[in-house]
N, C-alpha and C positions, 0 to 999 in steps of 0.2 A: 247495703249494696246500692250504689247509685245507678243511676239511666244509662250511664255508658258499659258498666259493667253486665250490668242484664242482656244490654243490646249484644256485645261481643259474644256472651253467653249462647243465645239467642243465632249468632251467625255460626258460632263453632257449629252446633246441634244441626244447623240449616245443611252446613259443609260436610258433616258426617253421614245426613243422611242423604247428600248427594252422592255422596264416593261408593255406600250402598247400593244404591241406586244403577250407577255405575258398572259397581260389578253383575248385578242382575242382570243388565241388559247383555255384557258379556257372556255370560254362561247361558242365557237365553239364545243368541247367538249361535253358540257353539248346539244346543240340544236342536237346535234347527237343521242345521249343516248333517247334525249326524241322521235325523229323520229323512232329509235328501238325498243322506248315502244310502240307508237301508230304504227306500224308495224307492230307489234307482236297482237297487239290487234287487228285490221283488219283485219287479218289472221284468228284468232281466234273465230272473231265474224257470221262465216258462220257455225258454228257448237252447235249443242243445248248443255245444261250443261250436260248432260249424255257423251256427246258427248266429250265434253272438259274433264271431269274427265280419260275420258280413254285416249284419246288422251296424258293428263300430264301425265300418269303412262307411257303410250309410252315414252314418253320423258327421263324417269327417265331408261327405261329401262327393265320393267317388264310384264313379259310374264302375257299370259291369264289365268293360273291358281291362280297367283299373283294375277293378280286385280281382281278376283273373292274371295278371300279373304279380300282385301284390301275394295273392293267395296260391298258386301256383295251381290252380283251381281249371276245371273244363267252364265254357259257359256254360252247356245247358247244368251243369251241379251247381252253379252262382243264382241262376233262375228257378232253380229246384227249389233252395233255400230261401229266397227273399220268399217265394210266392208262398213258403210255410211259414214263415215270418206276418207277412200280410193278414192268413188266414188266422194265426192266433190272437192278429191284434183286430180282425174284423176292420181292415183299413185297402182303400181301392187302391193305394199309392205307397211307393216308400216313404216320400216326402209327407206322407201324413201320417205314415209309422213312425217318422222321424217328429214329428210335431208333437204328438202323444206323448212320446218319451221327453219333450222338453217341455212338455206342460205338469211332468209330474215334479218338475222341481220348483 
């Protein structure tokens, strides 16, 4: 086997265990994404569905006359709910209930 032979040898092996490589990163990836879905879901899961519907429109951004539209909701029950939202997350603000929930991803 000559120099050029070994070398081509040598680049296949190189190029095989890059496509490995490759795929790892991929499916590392993916085990990530699903850790920040079940994350996000645990996070989630300390609040009733009232609770969670207001919480998303926080998320989205929309003040409490909003989702009293949106939700078909009285204020003071929109103010009921964020201030139990607040109190489960030990947070002074939505926007920092909202922060929390984007720092766990």
């Amino acid at each position: 086997m000559d120099q050029t032979e070994k070398l081509l040898m040598g680049i296949e092996n190189v190029l095989s265990i890059a496509a490995e490589l490759v795929d790892e990163v991929s499916r590392l990836k993916d085990v990530e994404e699903e850790c920040r879905i079940l994350k996000e879901k645990l996070f989630l899961k300390q609040f009733t569905l009232a609770e969670k519907e207001v919480f998303a429109l926080a998320l989205d951004g929309h003040s409490i006359s909003e989702m009293q539209s949106i939700l078909y909701k009285e204020e003071n029950t929109i103010k009921t709910q964020r201030r139990s939202i607040l109190q489960k997350l030990n947070a002074s603000s939505m926007s920092e209930a909202v922060q929390q929930f984007k720092n766990i991803s």
